[in-house]
C-alpha angles and dihedrals in degrees: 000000000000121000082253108051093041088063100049090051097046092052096039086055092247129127117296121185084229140344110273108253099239097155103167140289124263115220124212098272090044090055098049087054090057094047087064092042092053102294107135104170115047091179095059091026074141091060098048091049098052097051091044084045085055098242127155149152115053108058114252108245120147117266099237153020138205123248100244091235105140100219085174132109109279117227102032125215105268113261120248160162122228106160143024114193143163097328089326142091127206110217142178109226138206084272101056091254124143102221140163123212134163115293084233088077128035149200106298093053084079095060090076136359088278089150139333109284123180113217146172125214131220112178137357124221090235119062111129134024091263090059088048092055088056095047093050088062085067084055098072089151085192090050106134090225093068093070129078115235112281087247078067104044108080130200098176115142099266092241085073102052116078093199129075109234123217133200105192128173139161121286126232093273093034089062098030084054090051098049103040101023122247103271094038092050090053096050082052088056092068103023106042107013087163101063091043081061094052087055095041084055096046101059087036089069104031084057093048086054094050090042098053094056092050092048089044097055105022136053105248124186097177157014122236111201115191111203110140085186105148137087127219084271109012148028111264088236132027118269091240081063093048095050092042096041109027102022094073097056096039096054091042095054088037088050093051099040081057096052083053092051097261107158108179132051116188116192111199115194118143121216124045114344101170099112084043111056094072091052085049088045087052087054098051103257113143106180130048137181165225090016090196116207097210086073102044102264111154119197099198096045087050092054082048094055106025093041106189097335098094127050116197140216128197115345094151105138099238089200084071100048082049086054091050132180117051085009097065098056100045079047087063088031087064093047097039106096079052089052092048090039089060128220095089132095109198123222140134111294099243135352115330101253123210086261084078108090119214091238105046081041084059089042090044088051094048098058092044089054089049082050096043093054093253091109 
C-alpha cells in the first residue's frame, strides 16, 4: 500500500496494510543531546531511526507534505533587535510583536517551532481599528508571493501521488492571538465583541480566497488548522465564544474543502480539548492532534465517547518516553486498544523535548513499529 493511501485509510477508520510510523518530531535542543548520545547525522536523524530501530523494506521517507501556499502577512515587519539586557534581547518579530527572549536564542527562532523558547510580549502591533486597518493591507489574498513556483503545484490525478498533501493554515484565534496579543484579545471578547467579528471575518474570508486558489490548482488531502487554544484544564475561551466567533469560519473552509474533494480536517490545538471536540465535530473536523497527557487528555475515553467521530494524531505522553524503559511500555500498553480500534496514528504528543534520550527514543520507536504492524 502506498504512504498515501495508508494514511487515508488509517484516519477514515478503514484497512490499512499497516499503521503509518509517525513516531514524533525532534526539535533543535533535543537533537543536539543525541548527537552526543550516537546520532551522526542531525539532518536524517529519521533515517537513522529507523535503521537502529531495525527497520527495512520500504524506504523511510515522511507520510506527508505541506502544500507551499504562504497564508502569512506580506510583507512581514522587519526583524530586529532593539535591546540587549541582562541575559535578554528585546526584539520586533516578523509579526509586528515586541518580544523578549533569551539571548541564547534570537530573532529568527520565532519564525517556526525551531525550539522551545520561552518569551514575554510588550506590545503587539494591533490594538486598536486603525492598526487593524494597517495590518489588513499585509493580507492581499491574490499577492503573487504567496504561490510556489508552477513546477511545485501539482494537478496529477491523486492515484498517482504517494504522499498525503496538507494544506494547513492558522485558525480564527490562532491569527486573532497573533495579531492583538492573548490578553488583550480576551478583554476585546467582552468589550468590544464587534470589533473581534470584524477581525474573525476578515480572516474567514481571506482564507477562503487563499484556499480556493490552492484547491483550484493542487491535489489536497487535508487541512491542516492550527488554534492552540487550551489550557492544561480549560478551553481559553467558552465554548458560547468558540461557536460564535470560530464555528462560522471553520464550517465555511471545511464545506468548501469538501466540495474540492478534501477528505480529511485535522484541528490542532494542545492542552485540554474535551469541551471542544464536539464543537470540531459540529464543523466538520474529524481528526485532532497532538491529545497531550499532561493536560488530561485521554485518548481511550475520548474513542468511548467520540466513536468514530473523531481520528486522532500523536497522544503519546512524551514524559514517558523521557522516563524509558518499563514506562514506555505501559505508555503503548495504555493506547493500544486505540491503536487496534483505527483511526488513530500514534506519536509523541508534542515536540520531542532534550529530556528524551537517543537510546530510550530507538527503544520508544521499536516498540511503536512492532504496534503499528512495521516490525
Amino acid at each position: 500500500m502506498k504512504l498515501r493511501a495508508r494514511y487515508l485509510e488509517t484516519l477514515l477508520f478503514n484497512h490499512p496494510d499497516k499503521v503509518p510510523f509517525e513516531p514524533g518530531q525532534p526539535r533543535e535542543t533535543t537533537l543536539l543531546r543525541w548527537q552526543e548520545e550516537g546520532l551522526t547525522d542531525p539532518e536524517h536523524w529519521f533515517e537513522q531511526l529507523w535503521s537502529a530501530a531495525g527497520l527495512d523494506g520500504e524506504r523511510p521517507i515522511v507520510h506527508t507534505k505541506s502544500l507551499d501556499v504562504n497564508f502569512r502577512m506580506i510583507p512581514t515587519f522587519t526583524e530586529k533587535v532593539l535591546e540587549h539586557r541582562d541575559g535578554h534581547y528585546i526584539v520586533q518579530d516578523w509579526m509586528g510583536n515586541i518580544t523578549e527572549i533569551s539571548d541564547t536564542y534570537d530573532f529568527t527562532y520565532l519564525r517556526n517551532p525551531r525550539d522551545f523558547v520561552t518569551r514575554k510580549w510588550h506590545r503587539f502591533p494591533v490594538e486598536n481599528r486603525h492598526d487593524f486597518e494597517a495590518m489588513k493591507q499585509r493580507y492581499d489574498p491574490h499577492d503573487p508571493l504567496r504561490w510556489p513556483s508552477s513546477a511545485e503545484i501539482s494537478s496529477a490525478p491523486r492515484q498517482d501521488r504517494d504522499r498525503f498533501v496538507w494544506l494547513p493554515f492558522s485558525g480564527v484565534f490562532w491569527q486573532l492571538r497573533e495579531w492583538c496579543g492573548f490578553e488583550p484579545l480576551c478583554r476585546l471578547l467582552v468589550d468590544d465583541p464587534e470589533f473581534v467579528q470584524e477581525m474573525a471575518d476578515f480572516w474567514r474570508q481571506f482564507v477562503l480566497t487563499v484556499m480556493d486558489r490552492a484547491l483550484a490548482t493542487a491535489t489536497v488531502d487535508g487541512l491542516h488548522i492550527s488554534e492552540d487554544m487550551a489550557y492544561k484544564e480549560k478551553s481559553m475561551i467558552s465554548p458560547a465564544m468558540t461557536r460564535k466567533y470560530l464555528l462560522p469560519a471553520w464550517s465555511a473552509w471545511i464545506d468548501r474543502a469538501k466540495q474540492a474533494g478534501v477528505k480529511i480536517f485535522d484541528m490542532d490545538s494542545d492542552g485540554c480539548i474535551d469541551e471542544l471536540i464536539p464543537i470540531w465535530i459540529e464543523a466538520g473536523f474529524n481528526v485532532c492532534d497532538p491529545i497531550e497527557v499532561a493536560a488530561g487528555c485521554d485518548i481511550n475515553q475520548y474513542r468511548k465517547r467520540f466513536g468514530k467521530a473523531m481520528a486522532f494524531r500523536q497522544g503519546v505522553d512524551k514524559r514517558c518516553i523521557a522516563a524509558g524503559g518499563k514506562a514506555i511500555e505501559q505508555e503503548l500498553e495504555r493506547i493500544a486498544p486505540v491503536v487496534q480500534d483505527g483511526g488513530y496514528i500514534p506519536g509523541c504528543d508534542h515536540g520531542v523535548p532534550p529530556d528524551v534520550s537517543w537510546p530510550d527514543f530507538i527503544h520508544y520507536a521499536r516498540k511503536l513499529a512492532h504496534m503499528t504492524g512495521w516490525l
